[in-house]
C-alpha positions as CSV (number, residue, x, y, z in Angstrom):
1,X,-9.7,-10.7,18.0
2,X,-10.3,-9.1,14.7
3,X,-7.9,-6.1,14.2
4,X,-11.1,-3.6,13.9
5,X,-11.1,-3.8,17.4
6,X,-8.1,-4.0,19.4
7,X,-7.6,-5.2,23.0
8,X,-4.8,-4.6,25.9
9,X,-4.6,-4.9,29.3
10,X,-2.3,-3.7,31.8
11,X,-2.3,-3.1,35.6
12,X,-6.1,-3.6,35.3
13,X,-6.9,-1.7,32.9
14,X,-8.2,-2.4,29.6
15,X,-8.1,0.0,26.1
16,X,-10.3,-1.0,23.7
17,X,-10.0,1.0,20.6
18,X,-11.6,1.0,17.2
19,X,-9.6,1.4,14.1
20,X,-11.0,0.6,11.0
21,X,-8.4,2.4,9.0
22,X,-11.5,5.0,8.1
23,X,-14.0,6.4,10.1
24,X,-14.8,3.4,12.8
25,X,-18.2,2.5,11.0
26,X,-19.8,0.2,13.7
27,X,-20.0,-2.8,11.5
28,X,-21.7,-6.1,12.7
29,X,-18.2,-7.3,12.9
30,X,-16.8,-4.4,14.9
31,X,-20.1,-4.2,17.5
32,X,-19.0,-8.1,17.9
33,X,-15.7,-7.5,18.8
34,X,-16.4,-5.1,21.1
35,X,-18.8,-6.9,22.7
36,X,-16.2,-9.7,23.0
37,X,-13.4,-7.2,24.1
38,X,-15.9,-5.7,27.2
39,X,-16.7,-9.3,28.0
40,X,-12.6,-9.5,28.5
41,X,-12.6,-7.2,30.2
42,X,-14.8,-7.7,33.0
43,X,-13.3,-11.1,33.2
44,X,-10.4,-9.7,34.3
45,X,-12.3,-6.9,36.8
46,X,-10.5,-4.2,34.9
47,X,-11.7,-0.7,34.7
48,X,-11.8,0.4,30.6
49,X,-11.0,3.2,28.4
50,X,-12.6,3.1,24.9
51,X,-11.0,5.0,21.8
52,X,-10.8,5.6,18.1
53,X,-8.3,6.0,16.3
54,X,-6.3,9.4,14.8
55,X,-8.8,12.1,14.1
56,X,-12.5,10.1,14.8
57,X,-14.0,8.1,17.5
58,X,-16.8,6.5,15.5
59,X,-19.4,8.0,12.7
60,X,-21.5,5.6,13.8
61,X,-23.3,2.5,12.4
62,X,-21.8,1.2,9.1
63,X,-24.0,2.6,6.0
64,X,-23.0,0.1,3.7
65,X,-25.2,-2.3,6.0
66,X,-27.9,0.1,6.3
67,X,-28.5,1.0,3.0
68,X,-28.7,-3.3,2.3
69,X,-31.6,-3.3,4.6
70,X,-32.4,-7.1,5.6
71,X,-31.7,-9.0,9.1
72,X,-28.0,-8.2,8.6
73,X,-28.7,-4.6,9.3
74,X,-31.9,-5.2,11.7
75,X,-29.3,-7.3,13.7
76,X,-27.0,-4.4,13.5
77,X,-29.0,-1.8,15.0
78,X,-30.1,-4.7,17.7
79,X,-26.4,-4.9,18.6
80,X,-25.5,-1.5,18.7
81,X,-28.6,-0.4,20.7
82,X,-28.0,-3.5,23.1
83,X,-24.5,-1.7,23.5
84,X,-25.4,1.6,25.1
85,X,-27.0,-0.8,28.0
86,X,-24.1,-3.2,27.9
87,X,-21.8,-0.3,28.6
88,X,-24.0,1.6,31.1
89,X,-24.1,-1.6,33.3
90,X,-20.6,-2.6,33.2
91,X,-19.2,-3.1,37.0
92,X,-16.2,-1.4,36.8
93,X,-15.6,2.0,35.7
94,X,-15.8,2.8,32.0
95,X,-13.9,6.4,30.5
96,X,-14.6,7.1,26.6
97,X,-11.0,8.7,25.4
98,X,-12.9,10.7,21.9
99,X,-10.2,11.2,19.5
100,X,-12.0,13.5,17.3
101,X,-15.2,13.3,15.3
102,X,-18.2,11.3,16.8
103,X,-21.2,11.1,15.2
104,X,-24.7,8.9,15.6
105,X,-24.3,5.4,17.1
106,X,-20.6,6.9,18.2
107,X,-22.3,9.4,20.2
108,X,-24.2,6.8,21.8
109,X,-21.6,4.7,22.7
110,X,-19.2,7.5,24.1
111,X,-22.0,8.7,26.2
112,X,-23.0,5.5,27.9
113,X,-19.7,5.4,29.7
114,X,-18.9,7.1,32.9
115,X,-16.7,9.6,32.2
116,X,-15.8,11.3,28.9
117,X,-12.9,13.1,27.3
118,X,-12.6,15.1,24.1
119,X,-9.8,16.1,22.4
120,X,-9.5,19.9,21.3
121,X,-9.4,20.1,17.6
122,X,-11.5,21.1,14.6
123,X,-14.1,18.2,15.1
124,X,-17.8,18.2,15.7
125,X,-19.7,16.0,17.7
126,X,-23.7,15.4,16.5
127,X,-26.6,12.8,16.7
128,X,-27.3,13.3,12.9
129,X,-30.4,11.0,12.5
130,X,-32.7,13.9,11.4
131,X,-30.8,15.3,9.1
132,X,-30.7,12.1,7.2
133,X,-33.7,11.2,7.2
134,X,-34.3,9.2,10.1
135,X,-36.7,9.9,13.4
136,X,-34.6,9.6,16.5
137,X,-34.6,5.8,17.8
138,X,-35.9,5.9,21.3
139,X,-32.6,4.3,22.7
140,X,-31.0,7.0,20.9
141,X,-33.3,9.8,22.5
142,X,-32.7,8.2,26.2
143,X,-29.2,8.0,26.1
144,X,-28.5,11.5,25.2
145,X,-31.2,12.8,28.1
146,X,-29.1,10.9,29.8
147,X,-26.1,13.1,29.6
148,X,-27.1,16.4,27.6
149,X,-28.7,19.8,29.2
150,X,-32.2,20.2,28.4
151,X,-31.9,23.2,25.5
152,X,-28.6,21.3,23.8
153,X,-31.3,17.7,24.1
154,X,-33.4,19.2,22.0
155,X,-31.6,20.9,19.7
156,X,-29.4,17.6,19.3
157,X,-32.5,15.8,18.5
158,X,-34.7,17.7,16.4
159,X,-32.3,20.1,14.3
160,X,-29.4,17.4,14.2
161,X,-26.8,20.4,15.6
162,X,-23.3,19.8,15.4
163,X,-21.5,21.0,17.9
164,X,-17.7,21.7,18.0
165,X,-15.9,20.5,21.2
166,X,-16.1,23.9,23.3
167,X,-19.8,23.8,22.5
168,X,-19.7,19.7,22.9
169,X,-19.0,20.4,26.3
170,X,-20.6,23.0,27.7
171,X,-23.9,20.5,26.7
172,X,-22.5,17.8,28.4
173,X,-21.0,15.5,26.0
174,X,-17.5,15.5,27.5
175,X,-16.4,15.8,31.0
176,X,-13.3,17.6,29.9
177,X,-11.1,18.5,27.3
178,X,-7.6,18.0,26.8
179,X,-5.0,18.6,23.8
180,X,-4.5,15.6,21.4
181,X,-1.4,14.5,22.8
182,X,-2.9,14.2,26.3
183,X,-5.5,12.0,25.4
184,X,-4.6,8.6,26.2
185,X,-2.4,9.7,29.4
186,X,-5.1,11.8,30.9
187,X,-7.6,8.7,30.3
188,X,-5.1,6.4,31.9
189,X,-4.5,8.6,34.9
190,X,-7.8,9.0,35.5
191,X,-8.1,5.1,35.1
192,X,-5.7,4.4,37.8
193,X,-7.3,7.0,40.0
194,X,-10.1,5.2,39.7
195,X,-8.8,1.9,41.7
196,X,-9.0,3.5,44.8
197,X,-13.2,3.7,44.7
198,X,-14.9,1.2,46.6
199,X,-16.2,-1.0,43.2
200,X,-18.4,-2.8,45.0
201,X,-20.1,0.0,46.0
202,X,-19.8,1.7,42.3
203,X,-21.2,-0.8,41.0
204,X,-24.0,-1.2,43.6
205,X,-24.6,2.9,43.1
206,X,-24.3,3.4,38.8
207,X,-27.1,0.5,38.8
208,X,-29.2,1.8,41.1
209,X,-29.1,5.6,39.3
210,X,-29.5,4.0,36.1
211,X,-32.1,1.1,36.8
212,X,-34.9,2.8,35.0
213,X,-32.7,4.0,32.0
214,X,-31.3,0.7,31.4
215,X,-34.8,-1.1,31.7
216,X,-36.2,1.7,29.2
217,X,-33.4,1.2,26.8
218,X,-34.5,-2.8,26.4
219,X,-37.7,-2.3,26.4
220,X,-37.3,0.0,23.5
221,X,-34.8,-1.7,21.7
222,X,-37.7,-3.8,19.7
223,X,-39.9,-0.7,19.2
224,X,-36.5,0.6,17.7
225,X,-36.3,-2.9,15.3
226,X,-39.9,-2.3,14.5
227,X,-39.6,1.4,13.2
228,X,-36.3,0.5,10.9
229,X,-38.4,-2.7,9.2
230,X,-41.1,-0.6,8.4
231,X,-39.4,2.6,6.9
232,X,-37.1,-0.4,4.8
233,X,-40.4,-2.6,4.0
234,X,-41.5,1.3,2.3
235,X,-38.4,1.6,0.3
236,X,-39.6,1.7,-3.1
């Protein structure tokens, strides 16, 4: 496996963490390998924790791609919107360990998981799309009702607000909040907790809950694909 995307496992449970050596852009590549690296994993039955690396979890999808428009990015955004429902469906429990910053398609992908865990620190947390000049995707829009109060929904969405980890939480991004140096050992702890559930019945219950999200997330994927070839077909 490439080294954008790095895989362990041990005692059943697997880290999968992101390090480009920048800001974790979600590169074809990297959506690839963590695809493969989830399909690993449930290979093996193992529960996962998802990371970043030093100060950022992911700033979401790579620009560089976007701003080549074509089927390379169109197959980007397929990949990365497929995620959110990849992840919400896994069988076994799924904890998102946020090292720091986490922006756009980041936010997406930390929220689809089960559980979630910031790290205190000067770092902000925001679904930018608006303020860059993009209308929210509808996959995008779903998966943060999903996990946001109403009143920080909708100020996520239409004003773009970042939102420092205090005020991350409180709207429901994270679960918790630990110090930096706590991350990963508070994640796996809480991994290992997490053997003594009844999976089947986990499984069985997170599929049932999230049926109708999941089905709305595929369904919209291709209105999604739609909308980004028509605002690139209008670039002058």
């Amino acid at each position: 496996m490439d080294k954008l995307v790095q895989f362990s496992l041990q005692d059943n449970v697997a880290t999968i963490r992101i390090d480009d050596g920048k800001r974790n852009a979600l590169s074809p590549q990297v959506l690839h390998d963590i695809y493969q690296a989830f399909d690993r994993a449930e290979s093996a039955g193992a529960t996962v924790i998802i990371t970043g690396r030093e100060d950022v979890f992911s700033a979401g999808f790579d620009l560089h791609v976007m701003k080549r428009g074509g089927l390379n990015a169109l197959r980007m955004l397929r990949a990365g919107y497929g995620l959110t429902a990849r992840v919400m469906g896994y069988p076994y429990p799924v904890i998102a360990a946020c090292n720091g910053h986490s922006l756009a398609m980041g936010v997406f992908l930390m929220l689809s998981t089960d559980y979630v865990i910031g790290s205190r620190g000067d770092f902000k947390i925001a679904a930018n799309e608006v303020a860059i000049g993009m209308t929210m995707p509808r996959v995008a829009a779903a998966t943060l009702r999903h996990r946001l109060d109403p009143a920080a929904f909708q100020r996520a969405v239409t004003l773009s607000e970042y939102f420092d980890v205090e005020s991350a939480k409180d709207a429901g991004f994270f679960d918790e909040l630990v110090d930096t140096t706590e991350l990963m050992s508070r994640a796996e702890t809480l991994a290992h907790s997490y053997k003594n559930l009844d999976l089947r019945a986990h499984t069985a219950s997170k599929r049932r809950i999230r049926a109708a999200l999941i089905r709305r997330i595929r369904c919209n994927i291709p209105l999604d694909l739609i909308d980004a070839a028509l605002v690139g077909l209008r670039r002058p």
